[in-house]
C-alpha positions in Angstrom: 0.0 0.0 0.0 1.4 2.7 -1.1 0.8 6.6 1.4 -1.5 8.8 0.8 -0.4 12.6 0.1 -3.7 14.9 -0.7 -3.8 19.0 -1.7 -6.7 20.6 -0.6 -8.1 23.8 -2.0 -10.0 26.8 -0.5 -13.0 28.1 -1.7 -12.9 31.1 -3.0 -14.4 33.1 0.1 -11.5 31.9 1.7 -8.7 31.7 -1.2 -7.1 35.0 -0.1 -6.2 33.6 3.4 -5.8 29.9 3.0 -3.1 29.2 0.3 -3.5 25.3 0.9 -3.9 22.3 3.0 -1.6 19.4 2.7 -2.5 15.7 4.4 -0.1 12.9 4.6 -1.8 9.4 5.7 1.1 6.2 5.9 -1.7 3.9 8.1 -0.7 0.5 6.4 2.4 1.6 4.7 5.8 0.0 5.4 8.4 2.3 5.1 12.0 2.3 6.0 12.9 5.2 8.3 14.1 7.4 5.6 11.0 7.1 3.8 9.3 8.6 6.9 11.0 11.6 6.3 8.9 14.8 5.2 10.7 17.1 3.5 9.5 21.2 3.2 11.3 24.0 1.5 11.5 27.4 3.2 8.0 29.5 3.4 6.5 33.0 3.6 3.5 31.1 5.5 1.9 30.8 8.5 1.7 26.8 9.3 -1.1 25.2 11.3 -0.4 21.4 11.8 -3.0 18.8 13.5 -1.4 15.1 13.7 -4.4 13.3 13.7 -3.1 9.7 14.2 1.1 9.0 15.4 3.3 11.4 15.8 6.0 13.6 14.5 9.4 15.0 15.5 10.6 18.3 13.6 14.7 17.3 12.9 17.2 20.2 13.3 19.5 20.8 10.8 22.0 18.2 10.3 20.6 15.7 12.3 20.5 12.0 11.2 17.6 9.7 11.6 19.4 7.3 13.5 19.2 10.0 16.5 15.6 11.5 15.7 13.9 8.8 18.1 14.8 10.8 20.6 14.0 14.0 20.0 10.6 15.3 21.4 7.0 15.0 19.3 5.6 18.0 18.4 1.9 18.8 20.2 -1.0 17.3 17.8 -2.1 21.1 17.1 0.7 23.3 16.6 1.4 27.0 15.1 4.5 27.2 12.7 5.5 31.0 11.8 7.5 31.2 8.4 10.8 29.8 8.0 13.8 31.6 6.1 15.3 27.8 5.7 13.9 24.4 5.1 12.4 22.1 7.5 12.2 18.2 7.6 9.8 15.9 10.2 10.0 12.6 10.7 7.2 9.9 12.4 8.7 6.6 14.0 5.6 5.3 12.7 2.6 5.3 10.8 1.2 9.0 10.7 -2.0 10.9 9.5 -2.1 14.6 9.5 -2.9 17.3 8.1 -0.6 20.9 7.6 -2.9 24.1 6.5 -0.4 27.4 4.9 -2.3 30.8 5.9 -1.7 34.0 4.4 0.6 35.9 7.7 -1.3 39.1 7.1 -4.8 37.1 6.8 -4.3 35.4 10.3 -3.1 39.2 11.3 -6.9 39.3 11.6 -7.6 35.9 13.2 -5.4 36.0 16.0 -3.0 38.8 17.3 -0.4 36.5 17.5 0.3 36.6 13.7 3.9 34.7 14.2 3.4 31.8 16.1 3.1 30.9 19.4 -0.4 29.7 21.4 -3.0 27.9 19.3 -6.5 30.3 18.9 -9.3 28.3 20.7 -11.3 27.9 17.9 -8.9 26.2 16.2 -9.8 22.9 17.9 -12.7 23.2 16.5 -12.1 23.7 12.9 -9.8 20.8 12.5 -12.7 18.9 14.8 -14.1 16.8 11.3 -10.4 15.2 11.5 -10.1 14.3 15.1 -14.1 13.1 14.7 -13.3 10.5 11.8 -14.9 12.4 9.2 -13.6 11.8 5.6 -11.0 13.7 4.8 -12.9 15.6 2.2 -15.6 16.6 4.5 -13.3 17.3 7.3 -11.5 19.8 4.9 -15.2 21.4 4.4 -15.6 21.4 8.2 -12.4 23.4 8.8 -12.9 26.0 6.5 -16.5 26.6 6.9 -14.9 27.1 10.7 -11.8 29.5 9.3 -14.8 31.7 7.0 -17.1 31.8 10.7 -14.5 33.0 12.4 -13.1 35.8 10.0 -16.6 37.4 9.4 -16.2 38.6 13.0 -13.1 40.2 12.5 -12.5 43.1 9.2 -9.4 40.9 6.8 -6.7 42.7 6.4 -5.9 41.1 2.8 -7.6 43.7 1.2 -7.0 43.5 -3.0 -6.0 40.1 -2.8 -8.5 37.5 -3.8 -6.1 34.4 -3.6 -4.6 32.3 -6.3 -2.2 29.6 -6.6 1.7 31.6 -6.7 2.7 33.1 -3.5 4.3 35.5 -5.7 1.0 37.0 -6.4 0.7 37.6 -2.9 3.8 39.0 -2.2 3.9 41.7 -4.8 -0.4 42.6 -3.5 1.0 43.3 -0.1 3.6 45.3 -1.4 1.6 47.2 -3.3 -0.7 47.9 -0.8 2.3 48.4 2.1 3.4 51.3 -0.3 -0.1 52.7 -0.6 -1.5 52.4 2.4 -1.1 55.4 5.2 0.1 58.6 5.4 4.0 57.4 4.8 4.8 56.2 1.9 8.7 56.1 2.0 10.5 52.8 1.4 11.6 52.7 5.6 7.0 53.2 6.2 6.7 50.8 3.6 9.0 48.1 4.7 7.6 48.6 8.6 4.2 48.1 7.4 5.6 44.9 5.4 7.0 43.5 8.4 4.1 44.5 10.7 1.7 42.4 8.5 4.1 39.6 7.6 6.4 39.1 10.1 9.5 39.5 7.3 11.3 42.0 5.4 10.6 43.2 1.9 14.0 41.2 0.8 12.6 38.2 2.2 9.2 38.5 0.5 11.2 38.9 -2.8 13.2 36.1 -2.1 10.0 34.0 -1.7 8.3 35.4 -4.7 11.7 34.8 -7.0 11.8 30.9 -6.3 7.8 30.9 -7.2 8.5 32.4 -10.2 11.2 29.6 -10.7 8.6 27.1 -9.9 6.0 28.4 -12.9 8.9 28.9 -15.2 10.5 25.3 -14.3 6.9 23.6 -14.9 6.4 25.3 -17.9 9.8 25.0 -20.0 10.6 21.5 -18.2 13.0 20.6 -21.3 14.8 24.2 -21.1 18.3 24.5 -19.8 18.9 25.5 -16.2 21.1 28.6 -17.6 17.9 29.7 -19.7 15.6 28.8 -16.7 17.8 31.0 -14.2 17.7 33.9 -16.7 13.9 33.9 -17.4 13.1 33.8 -13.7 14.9 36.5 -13.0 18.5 35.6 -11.7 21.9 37.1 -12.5 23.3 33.5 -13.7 22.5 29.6 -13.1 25.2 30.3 -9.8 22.7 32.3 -9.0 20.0 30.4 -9.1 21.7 27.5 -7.5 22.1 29.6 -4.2 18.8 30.4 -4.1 17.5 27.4 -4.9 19.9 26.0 -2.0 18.6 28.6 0.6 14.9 28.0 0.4 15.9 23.6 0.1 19.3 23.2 1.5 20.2 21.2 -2.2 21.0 22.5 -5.2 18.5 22.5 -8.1 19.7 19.0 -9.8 20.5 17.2 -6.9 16.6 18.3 -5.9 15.3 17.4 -9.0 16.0 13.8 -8.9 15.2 13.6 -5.5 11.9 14.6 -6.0 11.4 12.1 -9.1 12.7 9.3 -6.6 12.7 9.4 -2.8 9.3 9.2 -1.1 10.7 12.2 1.7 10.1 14.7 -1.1 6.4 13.8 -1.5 5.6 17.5 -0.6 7.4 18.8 -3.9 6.0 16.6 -5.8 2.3 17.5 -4.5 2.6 20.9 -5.1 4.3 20.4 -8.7 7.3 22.2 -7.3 10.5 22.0 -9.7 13.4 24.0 -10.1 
């Protein structure tokens, strides 16, 4: 039996907060210990993560599975604020869970603790359909009719953004409306009111929206040569891209490339169609 990796959608009342959700079942599966690896790149998101079933164990850089038995598990529900480098988990075991990327500006207006930290209450409830049993599907519907509930009471902050699957669409809406917004509009108010809503710096932001750009460019010239790939997404030179491409992964763009075509740990890039 081979695991199950599933992308869930918002709907569009809810597209311009909830990029995705991501669920990983391996009930049934046997897989060696590198296999339970999950691999993530770097991310401009906020991370909400509810292990329904097993457990997991976030792995600091560096450190080898042989020793990741005994580092802690993480708590079933937890916050994640964005990352500036990769991340990998691991499960000693069978797992089922669920991982949900928010807009940081969108859960601005959810919780005043936009970078992490305690879990909001309600929370519990909106992954509720999961811990309940429901189908996956309708536990999905569940949480975000739970997420739309709970924003009506608050006025979104995410305003002239209506979602969409780049980030990089994202990014360059809240910089527009960072340099718009308010009486200031110099670069040092503009970059304040990026980091105020975000949690990261203007450079960061581009840096995120650069390697999305390399994602839609890499899907949709797939035979193209790195070199020309590197230049139509916007990089100096392949070098270039390499180190970029090695910030937000920790590998460089052809070692990742055939790890994602072959090693079940990268079954995150491969869901999202990621590709550089």
């Amino acid at each position: 039996m081979a695991p199950i990796s599933k992308l869930f959608l918002p709907p569009p009342g809810l597209a311009d907060a909830v990029f995705a959700g991501i669920l990983r079942d391996t009930r049934g599966c046997t897989l060696s210990d590198a296999d339970r690896l999950n691999h993530f790149p770097a991310s401009p998101l906020i991370s909400v993560s509810f292990v329904i079933e097993g457990g997991l164990r976030i792995l600091p850089e560096g450190c080898d599975v042989a020793v990741a038995h005994q580092l802690p598990e993480i708590d079933r529900l937890s916050l994640t604020p964005p990352q500036a480098s990769p991340t990998t988990s691991w499960s000693d075991g069978p797992v089922y869970a669920i991982s949900v990327g928010l807009f940081p500006d969108a859960w601005e207006g959810l919780s005043e603790d936009a970078q992490g930290g305690s879990v909001p209450a309600f929370l519990e409830a909106a992954f509720g359909g999961y811990a309940q049993g429901l189908p996956a599907d309708a536990a999905w519907a569940q949480f975000c009719a739970v997420l739309m509930a709970e924003r009506s009471k608050s006025r979104p902050s995410t305003v002239g953004w209506t979602g969409g699957p780049w980030l990089s669409g994202w990014s360059r809406s809240l910089m527009h409306r960072a340099a718009l917004a308010g009486p200031g509009r110099s670069l040092r108010a503009m970059e304040r009111r990026i980091k105020r809503w975000s949690g990261q710096s203007r450079q960061t932001l581009a840096f995120h929206a650069a390697i999305d750009r390399l994602h839609q460019i890499s899907v949709a010239e797939k035979n193209a040569p790195l070199a020309a790939i590197a230049v139509d997404a916007g990089f100096a030179d392949q070098s270039h891209m390499g180190r970029a491409v090695r910030r937000a992964t920790g590998f460089s763009p052809a070692k990742l490339n055939r790890m994602i075509e072959t090693q079940e740990a990268f079954w995150c890039y491969r869901l999202l169609g990621e590709r550089f």
